[in-house]
C-alpha positions in Angstrom: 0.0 0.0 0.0 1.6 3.3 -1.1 1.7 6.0 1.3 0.4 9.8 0.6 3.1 12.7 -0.2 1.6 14.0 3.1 2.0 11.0 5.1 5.4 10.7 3.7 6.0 14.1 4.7 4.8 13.6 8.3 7.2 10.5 8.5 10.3 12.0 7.6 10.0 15.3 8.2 8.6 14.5 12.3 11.7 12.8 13.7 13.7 16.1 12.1 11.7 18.5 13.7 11.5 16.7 17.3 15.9 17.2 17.1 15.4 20.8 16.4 13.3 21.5 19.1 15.5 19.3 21.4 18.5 20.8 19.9 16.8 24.7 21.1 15.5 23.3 24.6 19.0 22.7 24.8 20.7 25.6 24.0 17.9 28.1 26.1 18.7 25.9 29.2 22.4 26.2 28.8 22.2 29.8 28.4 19.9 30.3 31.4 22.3 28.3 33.1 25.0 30.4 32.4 23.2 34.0 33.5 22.1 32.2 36.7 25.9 31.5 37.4 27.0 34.7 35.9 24.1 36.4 38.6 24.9 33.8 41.1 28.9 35.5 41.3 27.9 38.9 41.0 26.0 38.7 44.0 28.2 36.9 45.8 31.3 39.6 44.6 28.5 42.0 46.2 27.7 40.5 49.2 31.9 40.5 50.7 32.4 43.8 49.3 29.2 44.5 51.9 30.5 42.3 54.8 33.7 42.9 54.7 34.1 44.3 58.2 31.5 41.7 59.6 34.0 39.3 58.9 36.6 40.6 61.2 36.7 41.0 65.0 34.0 42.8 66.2 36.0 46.0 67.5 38.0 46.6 64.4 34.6 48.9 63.0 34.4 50.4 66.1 38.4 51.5 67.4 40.0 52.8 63.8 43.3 51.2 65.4 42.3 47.8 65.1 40.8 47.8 61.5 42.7 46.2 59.0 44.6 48.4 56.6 45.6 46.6 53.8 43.6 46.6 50.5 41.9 49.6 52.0 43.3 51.9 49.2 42.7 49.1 46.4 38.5 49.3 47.5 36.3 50.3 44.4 34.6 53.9 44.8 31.4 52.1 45.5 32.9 49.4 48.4 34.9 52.5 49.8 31.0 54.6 49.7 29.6 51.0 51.4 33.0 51.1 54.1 32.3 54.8 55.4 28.3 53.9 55.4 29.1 51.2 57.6 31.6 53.1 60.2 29.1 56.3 59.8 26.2 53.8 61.1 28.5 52.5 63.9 29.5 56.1 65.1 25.5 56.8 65.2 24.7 53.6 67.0 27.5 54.6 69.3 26.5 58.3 69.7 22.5 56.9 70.3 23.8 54.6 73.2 25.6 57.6 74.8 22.7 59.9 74.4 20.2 57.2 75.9 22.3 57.3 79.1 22.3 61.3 79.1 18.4 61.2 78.6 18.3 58.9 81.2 20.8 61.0 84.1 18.5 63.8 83.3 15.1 62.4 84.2 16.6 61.1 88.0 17.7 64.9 87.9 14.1 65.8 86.8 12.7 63.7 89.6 15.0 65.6 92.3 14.2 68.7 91.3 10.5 67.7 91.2 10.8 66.2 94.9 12.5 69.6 95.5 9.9 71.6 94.5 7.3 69.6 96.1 8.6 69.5 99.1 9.5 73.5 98.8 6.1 73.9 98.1 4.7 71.6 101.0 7.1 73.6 103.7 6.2 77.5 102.2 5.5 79.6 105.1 2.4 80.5 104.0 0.6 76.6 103.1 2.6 74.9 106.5 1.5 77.4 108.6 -1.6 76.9 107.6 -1.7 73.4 108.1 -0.2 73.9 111.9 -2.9 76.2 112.5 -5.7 74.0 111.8 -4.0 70.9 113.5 -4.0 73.4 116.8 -7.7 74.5 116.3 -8.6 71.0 115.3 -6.4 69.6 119.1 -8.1 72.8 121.0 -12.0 71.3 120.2 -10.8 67.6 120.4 -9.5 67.9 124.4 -12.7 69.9 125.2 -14.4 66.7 124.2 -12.5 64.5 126.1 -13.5 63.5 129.6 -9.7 62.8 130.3 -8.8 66.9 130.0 -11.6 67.5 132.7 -8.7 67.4 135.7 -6.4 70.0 133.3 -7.4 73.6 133.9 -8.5 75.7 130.5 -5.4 77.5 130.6 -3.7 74.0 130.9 -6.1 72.6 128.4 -5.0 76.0 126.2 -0.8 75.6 126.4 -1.3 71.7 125.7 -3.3 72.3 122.5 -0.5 75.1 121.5 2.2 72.5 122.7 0.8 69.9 120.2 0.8 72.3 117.4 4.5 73.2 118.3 5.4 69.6 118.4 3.9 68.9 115.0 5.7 71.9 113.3 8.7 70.6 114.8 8.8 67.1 114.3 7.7 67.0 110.6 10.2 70.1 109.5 12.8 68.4 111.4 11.9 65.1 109.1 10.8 66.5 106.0 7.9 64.9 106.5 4.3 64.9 103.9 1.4 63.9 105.2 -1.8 63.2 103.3 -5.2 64.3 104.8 -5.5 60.8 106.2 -2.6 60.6 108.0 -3.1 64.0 109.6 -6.3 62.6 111.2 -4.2 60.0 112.3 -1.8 61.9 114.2 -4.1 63.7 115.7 -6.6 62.0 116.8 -4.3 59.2 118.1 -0.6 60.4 118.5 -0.7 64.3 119.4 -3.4 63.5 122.0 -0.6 61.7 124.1 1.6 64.3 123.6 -0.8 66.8 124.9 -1.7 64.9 128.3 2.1 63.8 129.0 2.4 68.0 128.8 -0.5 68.6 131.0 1.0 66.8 133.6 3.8 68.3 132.8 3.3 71.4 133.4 1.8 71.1 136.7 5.6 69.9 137.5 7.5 72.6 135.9 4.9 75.6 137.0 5.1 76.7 140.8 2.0 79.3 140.5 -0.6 80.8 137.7 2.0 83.2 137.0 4.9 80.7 135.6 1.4 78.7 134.1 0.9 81.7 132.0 5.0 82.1 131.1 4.7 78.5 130.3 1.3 78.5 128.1 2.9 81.7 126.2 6.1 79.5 125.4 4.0 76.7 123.7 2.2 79.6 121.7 5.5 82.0 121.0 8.4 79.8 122.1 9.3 82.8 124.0 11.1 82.6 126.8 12.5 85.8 127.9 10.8 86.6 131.7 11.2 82.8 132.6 13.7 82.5 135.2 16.5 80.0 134.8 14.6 77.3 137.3 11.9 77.6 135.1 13.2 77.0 131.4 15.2 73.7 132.8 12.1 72.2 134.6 9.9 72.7 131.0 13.0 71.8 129.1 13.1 68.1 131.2 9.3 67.9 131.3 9.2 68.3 127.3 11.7 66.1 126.6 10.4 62.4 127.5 6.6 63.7 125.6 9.2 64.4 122.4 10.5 61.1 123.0 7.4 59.3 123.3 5.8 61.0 120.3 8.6 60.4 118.0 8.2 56.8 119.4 4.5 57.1 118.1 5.4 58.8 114.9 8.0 56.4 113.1 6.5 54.4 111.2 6.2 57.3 109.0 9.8 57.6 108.5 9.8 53.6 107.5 
């Protein structure tokens, strides 16, 4: 049976074309191959002219002393561009780290000077005396209250309630002490009220008459003591200071 021309054509000319296409596959996969490689070393060649101070001890970007030297003049204007990026982003990491521990000196100075202020503000003539005068008014109406004062006279009852004021003034300038509203109605409704009574009977030690009462009362208000006789300011001096003693006993846990 005789094949077509067409047939014949498809026969012979098939085989042919299959090697031609082969022959191309081949040649585009070599040449791919070759650009990948060709790629493959330029990125390498890029990636050490990049790290080439990674690769060295760790100080040598940081101390110029220690970085190596040679081949430094024969670096490519782009590698020598990359070299000073490098030691330009050390210098900032370096100058960042030193200005992070400037920032942070200055806020504990910040604080300071805002404790300063606070406490400048808290101790102003003007607000602490204040303060002392209400804790006197406030210690005045509590020991009329009390059944305890009933054996002190009122001029007793009056130069315990100035002593207590005294006593505070003292005590928490002397400390530097800040009490909240809650802690002042601590002090005195349980603290200053000692203090008062161990004054009261005091001052019926130290006082002889009505006369060295009055001298007595007047120091608590004015801590004056100029017509007090010398008797008299050493018996209120050692009558005062065991009550100092047993309200600073009373007082510090606020120091703790």
């Amino acid at each position: 049976m005789q094949l077509s021309k067409l047939k014949l054509a498809l026969l012979i000319g098939g085989p042919v074309l299959l090697i031609i296409l082969i022959a191309t596959g081949y040649f585009i996969y070599t040449g791919i191959s070759d650009q990948q490689a060709e790629n493959r070393k330029k990125v390498e060649g890029f990636g050490e002219m990049v790290s080439p101070a990674d690769s060295g001890p760790a100080n040598a970007a940081i101390d110029p002393e220690l970085a190596p030297s040679i081949g430094q003049n024969n670096l490519s204007p782009t590698q020598r561009v990359i070299s000073n990026m490098k030691q330009e982003r050390v210098k900032l990491l370096d100058e960042a780290i030193e200005m992070r521990k400037q920032i942070a000196s200055l806020k504990g100075k910040i604080a300071e000077l805002e404790l300063y202020r606070t406490t400048n503000e808290r101790y102003a003539p003007h607000t602490f005396n204040e303060e002392v005068s209400k804790v006197h008014t406030r210690m005045k109406q509590f020991l009329a209250s009390q059944d305890e004062s009933k054996r002190f006279t009122s001029t007793q009852l009056k130069g315990m309630a100035a002593a207590s004021a005294q006593e505070y003034r003292r005590y928490l300038t002397s400390r530097k002490l800040l009490l909240d509203p809650d802690q002042i109605d601590t002090v005195v409704t349980n603290h200053l009220p000692v203090y008062a009574y161990c004054i009261g009977d005091g001052i019926d030690i130290a006082a002889n008459n009505r006369s060295e009462e009055r001298m007595v009362v007047e120091y608590f208000k004015t801590e004056k003591t100029d017509l007090m006789g010398s008797r008299l300011k050493s018996d209120l001096k050692a009558i005062i200071a065991p009550c100092q003693e047993l309200f600073a006993q009373r007082m510090s846990y606020l120091s703790n």
